[in-house]
LUMVO-287948 format. One record per residue (C-alpha): x negated, y negated, z. Coordinates in steps of 0.25 Angstrom, whole numbers, plus 2048, in hexadecimal, padded with zeros to 3 digits. Example, Ala and Ser with C-alpha at 12.3 -4.5 7.8 and 13.67 -1.06 7.14 Angstrom:
// LUMVO-287948
7CF81281F/7C980481D/
END
This chain:
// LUMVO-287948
334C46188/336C36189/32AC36193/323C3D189/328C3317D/326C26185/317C2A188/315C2D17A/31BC1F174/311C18181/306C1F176/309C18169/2FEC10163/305C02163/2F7BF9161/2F8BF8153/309BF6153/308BE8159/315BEA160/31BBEF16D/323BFB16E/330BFC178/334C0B17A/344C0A17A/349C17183/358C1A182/35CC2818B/367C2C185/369C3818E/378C37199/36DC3B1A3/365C2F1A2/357C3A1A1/34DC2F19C/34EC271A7/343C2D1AF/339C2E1A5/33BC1E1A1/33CC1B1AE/32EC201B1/32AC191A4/32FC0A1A5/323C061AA/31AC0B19F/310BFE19A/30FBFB18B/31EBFF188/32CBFA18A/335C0318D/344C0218C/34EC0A190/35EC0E190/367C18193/370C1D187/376C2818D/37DC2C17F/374C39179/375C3416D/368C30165/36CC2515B/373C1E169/368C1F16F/360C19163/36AC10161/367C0A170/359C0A16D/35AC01162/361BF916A/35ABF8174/34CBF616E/347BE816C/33DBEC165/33BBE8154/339BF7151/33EC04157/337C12156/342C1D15A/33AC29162/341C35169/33CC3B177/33AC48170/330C40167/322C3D169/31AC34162/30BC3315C/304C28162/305C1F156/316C21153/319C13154/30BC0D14C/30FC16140/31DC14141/318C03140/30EC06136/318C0B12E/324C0212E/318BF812C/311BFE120/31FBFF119/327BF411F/331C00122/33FBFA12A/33EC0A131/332C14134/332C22137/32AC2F138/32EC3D13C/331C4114A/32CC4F150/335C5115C/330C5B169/339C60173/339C6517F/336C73183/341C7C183/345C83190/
END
């Protein structure tokens, strides 16, 4: 499903944002999964892609790290079980812009995997 998220954030409509977007990856699973997929895509132009390995399964440390690690002014926190609509990041600047929010958000529609 990363493959699948990382594609999807290289779709967002960034012209009208006047910024540049840095994807921050933290894998937080022991076996280190992510690894093949981001390896495949650190050459991908237009983003910038950082990466680390938290291996505590544990959402808010692997936020936490995220923060962290970003260098960015801004942080939008997306899931791999999450995709977005082309324009996430536009409408999520066009709001905190039109209400001079400090923290924007919209709902999340998770998908899974297919059972086995």
């Amino acid at each position: 499903m990363l493959l699948d998220l990382l594609h999807a954030i290289g779709r967002q409509q960034l012209s009208d944002l006047q910024a540049s977007v840095e994807v921050v990856v933290v894998d937080n699973d022991q076996a280190h999964s992510a690894l093949p997929v981001l390896s495949a895509w650190l050459g991908t132009p237009g983003l910038t892609l950082v990466f680390m390995h938290e291996p505590a399964p544990n959402i808010s440390v692997a936020r936490n790290a995220a923060i962290h690690k970003a260098s960015g002014d801004w942080i939008a926190f997306i899931d791999d079980d999450e995709t977005p609509e082309t324009d996430w990041l536009s409408r999520l600047v066009e709001a905190q812009r039109r209400f001079q929010a400090d923290a924007v958000f919209g709902p999340v529609i998770p998908r899974y995997g297919e059972r086995t």
